[in-house]
PASEBA-1860 file (N, C-alpha, C; in nm, 3 decimals):
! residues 131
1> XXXXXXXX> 1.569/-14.968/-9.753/1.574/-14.883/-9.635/1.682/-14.928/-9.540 ~ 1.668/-14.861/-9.419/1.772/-14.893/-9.309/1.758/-15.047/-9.299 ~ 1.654/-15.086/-9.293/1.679/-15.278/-9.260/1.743/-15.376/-9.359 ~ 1.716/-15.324/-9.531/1.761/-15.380/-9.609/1.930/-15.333/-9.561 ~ 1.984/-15.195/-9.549/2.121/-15.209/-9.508/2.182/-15.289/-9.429 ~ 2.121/-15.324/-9.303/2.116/-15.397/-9.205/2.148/-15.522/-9.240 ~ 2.073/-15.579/-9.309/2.059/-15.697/-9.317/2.176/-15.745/-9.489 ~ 2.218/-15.631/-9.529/2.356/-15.646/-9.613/2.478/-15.683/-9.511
9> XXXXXXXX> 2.438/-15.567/-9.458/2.581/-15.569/-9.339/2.609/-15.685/-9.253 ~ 2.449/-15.757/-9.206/2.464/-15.878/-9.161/2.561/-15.999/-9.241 ~ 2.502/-15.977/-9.372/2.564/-16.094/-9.490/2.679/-16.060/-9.540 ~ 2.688/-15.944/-9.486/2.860/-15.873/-9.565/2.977/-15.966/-9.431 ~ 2.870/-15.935/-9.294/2.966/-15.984/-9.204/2.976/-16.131/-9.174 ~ 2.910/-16.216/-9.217/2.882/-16.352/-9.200/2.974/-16.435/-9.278 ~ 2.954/-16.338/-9.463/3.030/-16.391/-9.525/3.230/-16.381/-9.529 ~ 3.246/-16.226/-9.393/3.356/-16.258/-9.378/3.413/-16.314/-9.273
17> XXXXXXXX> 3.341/-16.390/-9.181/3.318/-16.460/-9.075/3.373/-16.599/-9.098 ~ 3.309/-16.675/-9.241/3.296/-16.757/-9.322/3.498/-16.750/-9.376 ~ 3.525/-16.668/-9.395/3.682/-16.567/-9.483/3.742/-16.609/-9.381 ~ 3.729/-16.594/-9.255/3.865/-16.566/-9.178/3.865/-16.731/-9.128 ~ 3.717/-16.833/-9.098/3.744/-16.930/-9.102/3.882/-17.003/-9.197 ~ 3.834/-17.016/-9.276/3.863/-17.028/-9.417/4.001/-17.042/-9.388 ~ 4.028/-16.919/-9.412/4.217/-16.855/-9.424/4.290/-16.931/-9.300 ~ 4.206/-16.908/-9.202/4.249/-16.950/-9.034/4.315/-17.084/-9.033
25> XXXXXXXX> 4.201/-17.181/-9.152/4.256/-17.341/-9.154/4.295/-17.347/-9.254 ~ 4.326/-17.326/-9.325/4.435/-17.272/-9.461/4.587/-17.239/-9.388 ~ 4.594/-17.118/-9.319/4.713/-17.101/-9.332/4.770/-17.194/-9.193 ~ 4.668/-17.243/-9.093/4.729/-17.361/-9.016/4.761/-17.479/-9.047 ~ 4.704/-17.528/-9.149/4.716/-17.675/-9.216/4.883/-17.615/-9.276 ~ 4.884/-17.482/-9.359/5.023/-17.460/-9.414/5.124/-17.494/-9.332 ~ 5.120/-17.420/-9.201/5.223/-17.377/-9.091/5.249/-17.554/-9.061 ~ 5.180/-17.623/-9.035/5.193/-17.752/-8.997/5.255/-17.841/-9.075
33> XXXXXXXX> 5.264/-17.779/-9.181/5.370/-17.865/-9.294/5.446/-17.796/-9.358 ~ 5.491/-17.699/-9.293/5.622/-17.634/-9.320/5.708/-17.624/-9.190 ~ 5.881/-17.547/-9.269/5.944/-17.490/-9.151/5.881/-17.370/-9.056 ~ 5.964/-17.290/-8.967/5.835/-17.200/-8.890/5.951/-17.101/-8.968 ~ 6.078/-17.114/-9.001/6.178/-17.010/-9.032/6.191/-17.057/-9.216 ~ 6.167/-16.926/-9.312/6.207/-16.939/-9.450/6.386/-16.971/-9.460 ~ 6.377/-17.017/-9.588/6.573/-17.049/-9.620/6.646/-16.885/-9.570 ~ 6.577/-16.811/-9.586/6.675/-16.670/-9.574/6.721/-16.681/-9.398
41> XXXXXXXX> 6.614/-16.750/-9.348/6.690/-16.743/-9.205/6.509/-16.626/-9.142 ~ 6.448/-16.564/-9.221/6.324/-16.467/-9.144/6.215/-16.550/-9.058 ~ 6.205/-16.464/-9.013/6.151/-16.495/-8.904/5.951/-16.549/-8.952 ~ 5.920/-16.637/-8.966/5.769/-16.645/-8.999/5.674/-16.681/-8.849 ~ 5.592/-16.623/-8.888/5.477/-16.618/-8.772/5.445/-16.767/-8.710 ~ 5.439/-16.775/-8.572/5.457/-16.907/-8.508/5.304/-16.918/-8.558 ~ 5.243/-17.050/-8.519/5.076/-17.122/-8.523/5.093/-17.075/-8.423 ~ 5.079/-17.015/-8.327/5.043/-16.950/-8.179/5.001/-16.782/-8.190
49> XXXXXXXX> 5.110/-16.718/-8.287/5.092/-16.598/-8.353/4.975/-16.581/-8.422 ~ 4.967/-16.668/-8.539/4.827/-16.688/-8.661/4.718/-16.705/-8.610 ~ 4.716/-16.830/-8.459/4.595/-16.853/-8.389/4.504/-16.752/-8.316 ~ 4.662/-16.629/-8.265/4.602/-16.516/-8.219/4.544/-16.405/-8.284 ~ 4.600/-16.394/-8.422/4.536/-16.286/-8.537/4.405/-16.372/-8.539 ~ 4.409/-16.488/-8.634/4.241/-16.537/-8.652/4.138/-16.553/-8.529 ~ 4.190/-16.581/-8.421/4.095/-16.542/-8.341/4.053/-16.418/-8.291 ~ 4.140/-16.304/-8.311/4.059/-16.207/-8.312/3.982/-16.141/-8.364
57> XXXXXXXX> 4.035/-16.211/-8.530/3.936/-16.154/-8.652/3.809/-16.204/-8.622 ~ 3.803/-16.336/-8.554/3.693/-16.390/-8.594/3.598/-16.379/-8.482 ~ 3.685/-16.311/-8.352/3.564/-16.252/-8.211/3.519/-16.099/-8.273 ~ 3.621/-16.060/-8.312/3.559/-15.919/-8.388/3.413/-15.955/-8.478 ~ 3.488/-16.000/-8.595/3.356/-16.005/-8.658/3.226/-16.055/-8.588 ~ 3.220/-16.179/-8.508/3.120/-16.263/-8.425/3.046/-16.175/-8.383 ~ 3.122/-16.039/-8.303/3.104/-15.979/-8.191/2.988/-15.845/-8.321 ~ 3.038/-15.844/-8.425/2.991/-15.727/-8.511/2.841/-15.788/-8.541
65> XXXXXXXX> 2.825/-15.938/-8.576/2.705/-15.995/-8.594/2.640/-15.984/-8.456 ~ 2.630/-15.973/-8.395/2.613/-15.991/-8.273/2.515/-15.842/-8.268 ~ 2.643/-15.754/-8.253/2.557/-15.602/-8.267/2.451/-15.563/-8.399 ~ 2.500/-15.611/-8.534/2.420/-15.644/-8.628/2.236/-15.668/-8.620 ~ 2.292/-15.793/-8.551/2.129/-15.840/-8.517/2.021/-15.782/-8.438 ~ 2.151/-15.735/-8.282/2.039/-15.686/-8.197/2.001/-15.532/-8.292 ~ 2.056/-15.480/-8.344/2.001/-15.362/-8.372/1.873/-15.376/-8.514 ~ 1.845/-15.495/-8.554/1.712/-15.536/-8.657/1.610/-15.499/-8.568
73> XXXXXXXX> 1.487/-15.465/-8.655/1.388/-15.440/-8.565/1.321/-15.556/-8.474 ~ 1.278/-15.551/-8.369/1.274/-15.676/-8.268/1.075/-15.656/-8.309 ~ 1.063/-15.694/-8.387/0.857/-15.705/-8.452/0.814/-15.849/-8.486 ~ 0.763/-15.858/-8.395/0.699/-16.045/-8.444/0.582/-15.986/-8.512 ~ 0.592/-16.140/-8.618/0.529/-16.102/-8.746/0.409/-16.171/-8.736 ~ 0.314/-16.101/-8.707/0.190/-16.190/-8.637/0.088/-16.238/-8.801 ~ 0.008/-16.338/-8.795/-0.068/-16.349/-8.847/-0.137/-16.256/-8.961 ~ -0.205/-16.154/-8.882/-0.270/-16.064/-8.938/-0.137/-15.967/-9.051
81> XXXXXXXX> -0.039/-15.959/-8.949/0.073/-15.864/-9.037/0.078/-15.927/-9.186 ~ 0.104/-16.086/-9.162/0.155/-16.173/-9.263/0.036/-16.144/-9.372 ~ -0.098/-16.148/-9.295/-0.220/-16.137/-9.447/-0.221/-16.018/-9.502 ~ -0.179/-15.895/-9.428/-0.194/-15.768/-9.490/-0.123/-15.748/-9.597 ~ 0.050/-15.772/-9.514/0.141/-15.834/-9.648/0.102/-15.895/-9.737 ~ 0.046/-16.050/-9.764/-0.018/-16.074/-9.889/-0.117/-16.048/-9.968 ~ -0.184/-15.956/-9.903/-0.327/-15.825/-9.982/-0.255/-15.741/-10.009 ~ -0.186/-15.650/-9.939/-0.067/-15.606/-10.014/-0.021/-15.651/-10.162
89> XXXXXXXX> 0.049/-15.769/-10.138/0.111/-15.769/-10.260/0.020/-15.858/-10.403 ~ -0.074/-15.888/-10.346/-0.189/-15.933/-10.446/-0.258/-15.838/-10.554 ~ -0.275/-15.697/-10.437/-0.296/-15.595/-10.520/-0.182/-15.551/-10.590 ~ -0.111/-15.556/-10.587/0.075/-15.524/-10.674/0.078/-15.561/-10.782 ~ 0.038/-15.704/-10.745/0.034/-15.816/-10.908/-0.103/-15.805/-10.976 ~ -0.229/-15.779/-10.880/-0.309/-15.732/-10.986/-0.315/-15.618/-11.076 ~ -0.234/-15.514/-11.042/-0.220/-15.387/-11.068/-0.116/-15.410/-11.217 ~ -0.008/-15.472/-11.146/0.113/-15.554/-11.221/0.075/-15.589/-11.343
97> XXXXXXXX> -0.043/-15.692/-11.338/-0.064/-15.794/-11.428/-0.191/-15.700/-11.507 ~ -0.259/-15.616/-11.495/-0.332/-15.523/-11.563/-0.236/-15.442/-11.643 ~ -0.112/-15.391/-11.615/-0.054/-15.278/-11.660/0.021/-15.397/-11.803 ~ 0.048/-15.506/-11.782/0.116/-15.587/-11.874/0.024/-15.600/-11.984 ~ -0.115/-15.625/-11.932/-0.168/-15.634/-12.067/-0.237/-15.577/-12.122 ~ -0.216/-15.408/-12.064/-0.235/-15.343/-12.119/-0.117/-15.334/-12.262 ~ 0.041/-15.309/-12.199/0.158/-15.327/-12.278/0.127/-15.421/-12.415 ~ 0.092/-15.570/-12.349/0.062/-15.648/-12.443/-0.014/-15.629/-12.600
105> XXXXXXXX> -0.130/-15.532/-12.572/-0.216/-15.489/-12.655/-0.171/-15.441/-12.743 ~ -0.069/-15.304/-12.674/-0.024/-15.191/-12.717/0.068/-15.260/-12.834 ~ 0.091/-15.342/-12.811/0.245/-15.438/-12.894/0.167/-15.504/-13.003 ~ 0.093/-15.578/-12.951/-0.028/-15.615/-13.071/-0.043/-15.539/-13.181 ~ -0.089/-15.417/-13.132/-0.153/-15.315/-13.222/-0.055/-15.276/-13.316 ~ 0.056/-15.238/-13.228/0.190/-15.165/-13.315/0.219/-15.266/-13.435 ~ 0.220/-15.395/-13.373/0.273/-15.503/-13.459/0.180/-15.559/-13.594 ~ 0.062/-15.513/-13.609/-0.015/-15.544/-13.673/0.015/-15.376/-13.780
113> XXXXXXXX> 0.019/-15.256/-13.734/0.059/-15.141/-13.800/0.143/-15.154/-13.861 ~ 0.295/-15.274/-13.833/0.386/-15.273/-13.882/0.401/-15.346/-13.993 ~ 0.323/-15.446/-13.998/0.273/-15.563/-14.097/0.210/-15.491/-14.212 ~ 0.100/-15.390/-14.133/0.052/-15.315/-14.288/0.103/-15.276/-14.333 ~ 0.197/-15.133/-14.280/0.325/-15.109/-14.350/0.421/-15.167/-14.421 ~ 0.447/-15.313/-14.396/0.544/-15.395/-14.477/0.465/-15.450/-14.627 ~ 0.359/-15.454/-14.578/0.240/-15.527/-14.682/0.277/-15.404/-14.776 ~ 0.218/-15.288/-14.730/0.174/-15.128/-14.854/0.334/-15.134/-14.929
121> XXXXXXXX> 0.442/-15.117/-14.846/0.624/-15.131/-14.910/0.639/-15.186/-14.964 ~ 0.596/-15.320/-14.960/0.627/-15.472/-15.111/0.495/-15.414/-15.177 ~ 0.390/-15.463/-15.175/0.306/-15.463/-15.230/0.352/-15.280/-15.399 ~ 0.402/-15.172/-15.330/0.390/-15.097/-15.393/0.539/-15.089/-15.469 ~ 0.628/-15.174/-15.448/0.775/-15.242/-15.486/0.755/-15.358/-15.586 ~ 0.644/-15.426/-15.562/0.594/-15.523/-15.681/0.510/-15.472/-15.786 ~ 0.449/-15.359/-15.803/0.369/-15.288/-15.848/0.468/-15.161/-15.959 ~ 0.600/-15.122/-15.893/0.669/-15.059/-15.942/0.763/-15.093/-16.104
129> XXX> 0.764/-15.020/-16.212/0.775/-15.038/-16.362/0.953/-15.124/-16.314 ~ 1.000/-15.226/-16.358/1.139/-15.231/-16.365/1.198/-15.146/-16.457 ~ 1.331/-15.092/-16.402/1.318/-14.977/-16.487/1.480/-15.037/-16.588
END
């Protein structure tokens, strides 16, 4: 639902939060051990320039987690919520775990049909005149 989106978008934005870190001290550690100008003579972006792109990437994004969060639903998860949830999902797995063995059976059965069948196929293959 909308919260599971939510809460992608949170991790979509965290993890590029995480990205622009990253790159930010990446390409400053670079700048710091290089020239600021390539052999052609061009012009490359000062560490004052880079400091100002990554910091905006990274108030942007901050600023997106930020809105992210406040917009999750604001529901404390009381006690009682928490047990309903796990009667909830108790009945899931009992339901769950009934429907499996039912499956289980069903597989049994087939598999034992299939055995006879292999039995009656040889059995009537050993029985057959060599010709």
């Amino acid at each position: 639902g909308r919260m599971a989106d939510r809460l992608t978008q949170l991790q979509e934005a965290v993890n590029s939060l995480g990205e622009h870190f990253c790159n930010a001290i990446g390409v400053l550690q670079q700048s710091g051990n290089e020239e600021q100008r390539s052999d052609a003579g061009e012009h490359l972006p000062s560490t004052e320039e880079n400091c100002a792109v990554f910091a905006a990437a990274i108030t942007r994004t901050a600023q997106d987690i930020d809105t992210l969060i406040e917009s999750l639903p604001n529901q404390e998860y009381t006690p009682e919520m928490q047990n309903e949830s796990l009667r909830r999902l108790e009945e899931e797995n009992k339901r769950s775990a009934e429907r499996l063995a039912k499956v289980v059976e069903e597989g049994e059965a087939l598999l034992q049909d299939i055995q006879e069948s292999l039995r009656q196929i040889c059995d009537s293959q050993l029985r057959k005149p060599n010709t």
